[in-house]
C-alpha positions as CSV (number, residue, x, y, z in Angstrom):
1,X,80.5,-76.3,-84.3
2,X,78.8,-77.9,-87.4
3,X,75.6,-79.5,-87.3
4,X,74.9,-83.1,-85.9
5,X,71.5,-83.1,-86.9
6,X,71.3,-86.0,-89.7
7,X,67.1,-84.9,-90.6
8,X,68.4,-85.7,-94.3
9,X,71.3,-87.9,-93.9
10,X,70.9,-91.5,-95.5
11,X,74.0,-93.6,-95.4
12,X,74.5,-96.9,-96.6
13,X,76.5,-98.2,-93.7
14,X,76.8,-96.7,-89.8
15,X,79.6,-97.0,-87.8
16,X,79.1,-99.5,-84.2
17,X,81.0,-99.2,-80.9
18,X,82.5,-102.8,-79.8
19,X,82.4,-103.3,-75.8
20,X,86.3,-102.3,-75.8
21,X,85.2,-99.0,-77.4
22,X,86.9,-99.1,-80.4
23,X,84.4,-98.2,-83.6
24,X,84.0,-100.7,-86.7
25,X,82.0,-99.8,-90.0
26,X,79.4,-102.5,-90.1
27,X,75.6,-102.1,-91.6
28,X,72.6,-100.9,-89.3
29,X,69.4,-101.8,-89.2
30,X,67.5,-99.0,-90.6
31,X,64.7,-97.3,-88.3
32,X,61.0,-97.5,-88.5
33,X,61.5,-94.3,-90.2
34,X,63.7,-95.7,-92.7
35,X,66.8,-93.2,-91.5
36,X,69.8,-94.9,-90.6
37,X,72.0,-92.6,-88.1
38,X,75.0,-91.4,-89.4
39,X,78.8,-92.4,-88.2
40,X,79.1,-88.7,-87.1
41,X,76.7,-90.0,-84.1
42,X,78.2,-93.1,-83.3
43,X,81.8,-91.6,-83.0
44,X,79.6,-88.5,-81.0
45,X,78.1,-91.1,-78.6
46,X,81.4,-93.2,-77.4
47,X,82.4,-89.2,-76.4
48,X,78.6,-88.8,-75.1
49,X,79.1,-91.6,-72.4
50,X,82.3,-90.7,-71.2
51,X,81.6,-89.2,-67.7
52,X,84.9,-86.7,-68.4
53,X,83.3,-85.0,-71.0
54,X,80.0,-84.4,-69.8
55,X,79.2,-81.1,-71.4
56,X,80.1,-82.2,-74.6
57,X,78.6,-85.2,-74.2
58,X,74.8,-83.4,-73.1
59,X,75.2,-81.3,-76.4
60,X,75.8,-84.9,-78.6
61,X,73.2,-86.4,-76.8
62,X,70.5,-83.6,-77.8
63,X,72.3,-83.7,-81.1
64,X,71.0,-79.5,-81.3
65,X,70.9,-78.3,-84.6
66,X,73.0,-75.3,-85.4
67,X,71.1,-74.1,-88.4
68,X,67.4,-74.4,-90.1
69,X,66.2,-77.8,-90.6
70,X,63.6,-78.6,-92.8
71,X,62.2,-81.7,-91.3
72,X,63.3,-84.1,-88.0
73,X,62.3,-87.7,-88.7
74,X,62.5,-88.7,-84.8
75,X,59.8,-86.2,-84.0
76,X,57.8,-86.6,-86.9
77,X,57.7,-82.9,-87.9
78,X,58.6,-80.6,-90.6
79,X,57.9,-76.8,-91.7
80,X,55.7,-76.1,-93.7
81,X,53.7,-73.1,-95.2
82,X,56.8,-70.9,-96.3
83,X,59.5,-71.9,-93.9
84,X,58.0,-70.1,-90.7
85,X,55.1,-72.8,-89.6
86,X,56.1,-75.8,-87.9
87,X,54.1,-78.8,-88.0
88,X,54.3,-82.2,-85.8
89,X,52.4,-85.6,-86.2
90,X,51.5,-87.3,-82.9
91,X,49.8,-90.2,-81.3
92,X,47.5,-90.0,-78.4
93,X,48.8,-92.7,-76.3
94,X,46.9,-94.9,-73.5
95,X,48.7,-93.2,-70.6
96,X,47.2,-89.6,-72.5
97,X,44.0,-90.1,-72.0
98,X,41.2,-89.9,-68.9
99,X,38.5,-92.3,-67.7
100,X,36.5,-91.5,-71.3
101,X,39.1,-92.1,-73.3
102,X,40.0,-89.2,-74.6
103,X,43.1,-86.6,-74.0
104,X,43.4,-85.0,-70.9
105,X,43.4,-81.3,-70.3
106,X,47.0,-82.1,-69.2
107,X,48.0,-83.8,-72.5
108,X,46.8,-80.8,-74.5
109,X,48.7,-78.5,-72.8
110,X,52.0,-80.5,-72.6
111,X,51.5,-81.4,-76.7
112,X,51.4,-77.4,-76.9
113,X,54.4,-77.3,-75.0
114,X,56.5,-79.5,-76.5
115,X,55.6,-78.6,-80.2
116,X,56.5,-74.8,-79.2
117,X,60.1,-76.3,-78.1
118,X,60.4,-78.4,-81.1
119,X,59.8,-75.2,-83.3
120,X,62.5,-73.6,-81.7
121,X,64.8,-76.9,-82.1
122,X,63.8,-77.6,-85.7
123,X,64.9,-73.5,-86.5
124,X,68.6,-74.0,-85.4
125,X,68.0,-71.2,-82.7
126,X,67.8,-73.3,-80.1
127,X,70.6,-72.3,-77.2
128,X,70.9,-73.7,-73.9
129,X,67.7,-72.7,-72.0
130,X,64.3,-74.3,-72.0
131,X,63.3,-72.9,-75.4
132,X,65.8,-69.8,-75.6
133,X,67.8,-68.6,-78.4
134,X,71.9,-68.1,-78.5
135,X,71.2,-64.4,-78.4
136,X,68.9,-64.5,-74.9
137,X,71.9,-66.7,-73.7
138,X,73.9,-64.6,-74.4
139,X,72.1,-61.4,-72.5
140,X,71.3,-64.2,-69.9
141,X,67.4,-64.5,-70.9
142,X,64.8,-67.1,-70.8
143,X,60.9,-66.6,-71.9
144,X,58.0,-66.3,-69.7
145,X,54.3,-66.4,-70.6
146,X,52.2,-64.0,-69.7
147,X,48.6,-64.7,-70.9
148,X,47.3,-68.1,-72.6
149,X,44.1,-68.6,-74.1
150,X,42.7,-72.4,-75.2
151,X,39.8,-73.4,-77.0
152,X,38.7,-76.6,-77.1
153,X,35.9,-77.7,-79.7
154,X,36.5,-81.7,-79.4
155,X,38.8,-83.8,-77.6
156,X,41.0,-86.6,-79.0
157,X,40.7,-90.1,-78.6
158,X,43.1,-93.2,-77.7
159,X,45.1,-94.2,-80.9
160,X,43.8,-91.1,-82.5
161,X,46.6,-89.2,-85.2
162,X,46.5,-85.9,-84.7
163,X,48.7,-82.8,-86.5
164,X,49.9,-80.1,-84.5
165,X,50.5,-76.7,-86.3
166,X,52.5,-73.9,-84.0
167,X,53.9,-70.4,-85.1
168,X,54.9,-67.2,-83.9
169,X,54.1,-63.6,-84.7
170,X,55.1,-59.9,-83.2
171,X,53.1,-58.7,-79.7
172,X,53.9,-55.0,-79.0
173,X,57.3,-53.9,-79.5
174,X,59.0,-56.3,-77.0
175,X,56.8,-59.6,-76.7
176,X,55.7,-62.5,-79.1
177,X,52.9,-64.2,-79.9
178,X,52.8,-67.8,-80.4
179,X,49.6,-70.3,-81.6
180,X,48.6,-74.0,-82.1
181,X,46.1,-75.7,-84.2
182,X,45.6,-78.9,-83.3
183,X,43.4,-81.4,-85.7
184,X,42.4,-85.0,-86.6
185,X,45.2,-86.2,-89.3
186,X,42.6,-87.3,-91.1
187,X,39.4,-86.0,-90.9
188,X,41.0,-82.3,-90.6
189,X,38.6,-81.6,-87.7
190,X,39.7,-78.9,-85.3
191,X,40.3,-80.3,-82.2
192,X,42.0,-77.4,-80.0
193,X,43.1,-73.7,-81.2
194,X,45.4,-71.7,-78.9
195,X,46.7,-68.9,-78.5
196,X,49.6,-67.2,-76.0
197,X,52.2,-64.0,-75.3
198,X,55.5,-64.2,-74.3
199,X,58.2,-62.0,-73.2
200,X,61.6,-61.6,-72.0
201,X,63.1,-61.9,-68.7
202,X,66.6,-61.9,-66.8
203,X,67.6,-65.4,-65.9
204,X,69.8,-63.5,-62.7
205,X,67.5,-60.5,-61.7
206,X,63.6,-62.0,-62.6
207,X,62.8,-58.6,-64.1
208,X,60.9,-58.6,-67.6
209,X,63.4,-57.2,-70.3
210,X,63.3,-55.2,-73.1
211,X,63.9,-57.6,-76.3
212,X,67.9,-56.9,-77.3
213,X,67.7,-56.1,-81.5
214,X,70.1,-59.1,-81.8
215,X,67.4,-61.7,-80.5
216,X,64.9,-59.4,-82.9
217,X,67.0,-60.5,-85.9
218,X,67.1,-63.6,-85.1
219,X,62.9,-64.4,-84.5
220,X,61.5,-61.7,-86.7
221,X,62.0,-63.7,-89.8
222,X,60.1,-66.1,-88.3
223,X,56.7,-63.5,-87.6
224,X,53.4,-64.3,-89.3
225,X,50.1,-62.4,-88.9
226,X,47.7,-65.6,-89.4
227,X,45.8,-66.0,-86.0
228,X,44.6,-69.2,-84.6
229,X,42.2,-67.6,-82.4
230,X,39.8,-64.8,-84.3
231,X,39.1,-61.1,-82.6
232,X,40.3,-62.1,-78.7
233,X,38.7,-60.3,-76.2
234,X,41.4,-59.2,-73.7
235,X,39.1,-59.4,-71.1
236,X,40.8,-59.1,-67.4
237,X,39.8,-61.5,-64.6
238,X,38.8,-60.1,-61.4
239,X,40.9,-61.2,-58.6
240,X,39.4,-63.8,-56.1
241,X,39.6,-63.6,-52.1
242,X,39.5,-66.2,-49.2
243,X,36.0,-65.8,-49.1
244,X,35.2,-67.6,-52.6
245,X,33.6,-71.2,-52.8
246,X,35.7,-73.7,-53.5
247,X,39.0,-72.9,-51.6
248,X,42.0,-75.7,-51.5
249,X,45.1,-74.6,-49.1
250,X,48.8,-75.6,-48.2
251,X,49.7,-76.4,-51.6
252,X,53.6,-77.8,-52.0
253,X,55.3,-77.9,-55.0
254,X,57.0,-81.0,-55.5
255,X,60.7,-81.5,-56.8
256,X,59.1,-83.2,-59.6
257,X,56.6,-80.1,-60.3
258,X,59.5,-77.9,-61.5
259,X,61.1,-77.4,-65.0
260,X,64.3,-76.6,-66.6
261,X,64.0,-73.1,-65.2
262,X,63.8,-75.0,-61.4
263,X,60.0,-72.8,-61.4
264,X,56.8,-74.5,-61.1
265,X,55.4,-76.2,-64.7
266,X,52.5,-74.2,-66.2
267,X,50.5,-77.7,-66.6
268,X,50.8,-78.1,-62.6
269,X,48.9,-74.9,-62.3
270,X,46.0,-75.4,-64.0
271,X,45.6,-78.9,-62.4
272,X,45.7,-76.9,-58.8
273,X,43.2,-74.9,-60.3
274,X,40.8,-77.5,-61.5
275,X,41.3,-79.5,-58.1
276,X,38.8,-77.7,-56.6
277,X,35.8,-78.1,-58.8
278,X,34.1,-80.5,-57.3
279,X,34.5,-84.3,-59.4
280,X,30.4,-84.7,-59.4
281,X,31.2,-81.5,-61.6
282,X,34.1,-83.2,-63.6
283,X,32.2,-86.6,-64.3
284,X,29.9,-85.0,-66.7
285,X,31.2,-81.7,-67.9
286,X,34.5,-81.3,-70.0
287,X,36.4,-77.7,-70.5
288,X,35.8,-75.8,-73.9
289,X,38.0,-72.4,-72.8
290,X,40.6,-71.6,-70.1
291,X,42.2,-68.0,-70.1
292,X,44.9,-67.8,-67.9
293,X,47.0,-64.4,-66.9
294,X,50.1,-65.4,-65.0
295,X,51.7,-62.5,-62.4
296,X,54.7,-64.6,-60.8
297,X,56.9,-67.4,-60.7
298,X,56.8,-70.1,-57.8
299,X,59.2,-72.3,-56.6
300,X,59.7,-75.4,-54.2
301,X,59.4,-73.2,-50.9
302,X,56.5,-71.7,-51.6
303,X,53.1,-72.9,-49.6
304,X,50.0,-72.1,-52.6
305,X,46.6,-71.4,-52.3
306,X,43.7,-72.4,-54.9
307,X,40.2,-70.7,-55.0
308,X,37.7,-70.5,-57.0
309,X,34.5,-68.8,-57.4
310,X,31.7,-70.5,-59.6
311,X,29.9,-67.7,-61.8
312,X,26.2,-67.8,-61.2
313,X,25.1,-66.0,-64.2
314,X,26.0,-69.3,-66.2
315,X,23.6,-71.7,-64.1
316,X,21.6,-73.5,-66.8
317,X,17.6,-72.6,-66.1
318,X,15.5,-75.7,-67.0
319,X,12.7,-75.1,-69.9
320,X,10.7,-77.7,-68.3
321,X,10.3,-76.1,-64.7
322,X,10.0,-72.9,-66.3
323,X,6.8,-74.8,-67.9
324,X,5.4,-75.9,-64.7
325,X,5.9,-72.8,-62.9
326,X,5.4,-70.1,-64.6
327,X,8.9,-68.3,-63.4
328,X,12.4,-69.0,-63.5
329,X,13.9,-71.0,-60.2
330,X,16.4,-69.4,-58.2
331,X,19.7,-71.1,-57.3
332,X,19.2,-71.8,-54.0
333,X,15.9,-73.9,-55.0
334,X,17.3,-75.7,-58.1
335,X,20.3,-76.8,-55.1
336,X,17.7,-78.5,-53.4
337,X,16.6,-82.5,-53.3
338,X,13.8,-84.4,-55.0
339,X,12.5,-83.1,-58.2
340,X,15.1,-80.1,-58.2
341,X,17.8,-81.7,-57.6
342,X,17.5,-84.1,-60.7
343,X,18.1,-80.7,-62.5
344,X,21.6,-79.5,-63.9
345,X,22.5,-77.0,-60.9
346,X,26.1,-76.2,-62.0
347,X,27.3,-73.5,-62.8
348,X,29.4,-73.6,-66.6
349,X,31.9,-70.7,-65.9
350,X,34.6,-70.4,-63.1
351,X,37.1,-68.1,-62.2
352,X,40.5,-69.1,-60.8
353,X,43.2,-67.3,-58.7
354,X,46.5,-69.3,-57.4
355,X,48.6,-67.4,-54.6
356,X,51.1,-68.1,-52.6
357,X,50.6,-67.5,-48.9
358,X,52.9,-65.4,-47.7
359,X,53.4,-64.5,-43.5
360,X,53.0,-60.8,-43.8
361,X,51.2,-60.5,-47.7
362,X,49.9,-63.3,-50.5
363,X,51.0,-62.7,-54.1
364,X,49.2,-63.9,-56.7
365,X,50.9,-66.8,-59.0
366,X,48.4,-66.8,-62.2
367,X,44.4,-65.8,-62.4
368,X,42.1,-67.8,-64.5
369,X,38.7,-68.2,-66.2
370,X,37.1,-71.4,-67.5
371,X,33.9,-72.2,-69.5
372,X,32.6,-75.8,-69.7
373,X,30.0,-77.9,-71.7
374,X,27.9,-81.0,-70.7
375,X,29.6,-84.1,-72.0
376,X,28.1,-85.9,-74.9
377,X,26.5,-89.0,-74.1
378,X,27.9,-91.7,-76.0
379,X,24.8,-94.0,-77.7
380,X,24.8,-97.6,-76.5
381,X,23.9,-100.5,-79.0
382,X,22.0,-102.9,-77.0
383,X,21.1,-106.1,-79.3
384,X,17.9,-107.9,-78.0
């Protein structure tokens, strides 16, 4: 089936859709991005509505490209840097942001997400699954990620234009790589740099797959060796018990908490994860790096566990006590009251583990390490 993508299609006229459904050739109003659609779509969207051809109609709607596009106006993105780097212009919007006014954790990641998809669209491989290509349809395959690493040197703000830069690149013989740079669109600061490894498994028998040469063809030419994140240490997380710290139980999956796949969304995990730092924690400390190593899908019937275990090697020793005393405090003295407890006791690393609780055995779901830094303290401008 040819194209419907009109990324580069400029007519003078569009055809419109009168309430008895028959189609007249009169002028459109041009979009804010100055691209008029194209009477292939208005014919494509009287077929798109009709309940009897519903497939058809999901496949219009999507409007799917079929082959390499250079740009997609509606997204605001385009490739760039050879033909293998794709690149999309956001806008942080009010409902993005936190209490500070800058992008959530959970924005990040779901801007990752959705540029990574967008990739995929914008390189006409795009098949039927949430980010598979025709050939995994065809051997009944969808990806899976299987370690994520995020580093966060600044957060955006509200209103704030920011360029998202994604690509993808060999891992081993039978996984991929795939990174993000996110920056200011103007100022070119580095806000976020990601990076994350994929692989292949069977849609019917969730086993992990050898990658088929025909899906090889199809992504190699795609592969770059730039790196968004320099020299990774593959570090593996230690696996947490019940008898950790900070430990939050019966865990449900919502209906709403699953994605195309009907698993559990990787942005709902990390938000069970960071659920049980406490928020006195939160209020004054913001993440700069979450590794995450996931181990297992989990669906709507599952019950999940969170725990976490704070790292005490990374509690922050005050120079000024050190001053006064002579020695270094231990923890259980800087967690006391009065002068003490005035004193930064928390802990700035974490590790994670999410489970599901099984009757006879738990399985682990995805295992995770974060690093934090204080929060700046914004200057106030008091005129007197």
């Amino acid at each position: 089936m040819a194209s419907l993508s009109c990324a580069l299609y400029l007519p003078p006229k569009c055809s419109s859709i009168r309430e008895n459904g028959s189609i007249s050739n009169t002028p459109q109003a041009s979009s804010a991005l100055g691209v008029q659609r194209p009477p292939v779509l208005d014919v494509a969207y009287a077929v798109a509505f009709n309940p009897a051809t519903s497939l058809a109609a999901e496949q219009i709607r999507q409007s799917v490209p079929t082959e390499k596009q250079l740009t997609d106006p509606f997204r605001q993105g385009l490739i760039v840097e050879g033909g293998v780097r794709y690149r999309q212009t956001v806008v942080i919007r009010s409902y993005e942001v936190g209490p500070d006014k800058t992008a959530t954790l959970e924005t990040i990641l779901n801007l990752l997400q959705e540029t990574a998809l967008n990739h995929v669209w914008l390189s006409g491989l795009l098949g039927d699954g949430f980010g598979a290509t025709h050939g995994m349809m065809r051997n009944n395959l969808i990806w899976v990620v299987t370690r994520m690493h995020v580093l966060l040197d600044e957060y955006p703000i509200w209103g704030e234009v920011v360029e998202i830069d994604t690509w993808v690149g060999a891992s081993g013989k039978n996984g991929m790589r795939r990174d993000w740079l996110l920056r200011s669109r103007f100022t070119g600061r580095v806000f976020c740099r990601a990076t994350s490894t994929w692989v292949m498994m069977n849609q019917q028998t969730r086993r992990l797959s050898k990658m088929p040469e025909e899906v090889r063809r199809e992504i190699s030419p795609w592969f770059t060796e730039m790196r968004a994140v320099q020299g990774e240490a593959l570090e593996k997380i230690e696996k947490l018990d019940d008898n950790a710290k900070y430990v939050n139980s019966n865990l449900k999956p919502k209906w709403n908490d699953l994605d195309m796949n009907h698993h559990v969304n990787n942005v709902k995990y990390v938000r069970w994860m960071l659920e049980t730092i406490p928020d006195e924690f939160m209020e004054d400390h913001q993440l700069s790096s979450i590794v995450l190593e996931y181990r297992r899908e989990c669906d709507s019937s599952d019950t999940v566990q969170s725990i976490c275990e704070p790292d005490e090697d990374s509690l922050p020793r005050d120079k000024n006590i050190r001053i006064l005393t002579g020695f270094s405090l231990a923890p259980e003295i800087l967690d006391g009251g009065g002068l003490f407890g005035t004193l930064d006791k928390w802990p700035t690393r974490y590790t994670h583990l999410l489970q599901i609780k099984g009757e006879k055995k738990d399985e682990e779901i995805v295992r995770g390490k974060t690093t934090w830094r204080k929060k700046k303290k914004k200057s106030s401008n008091s005129s007197h």
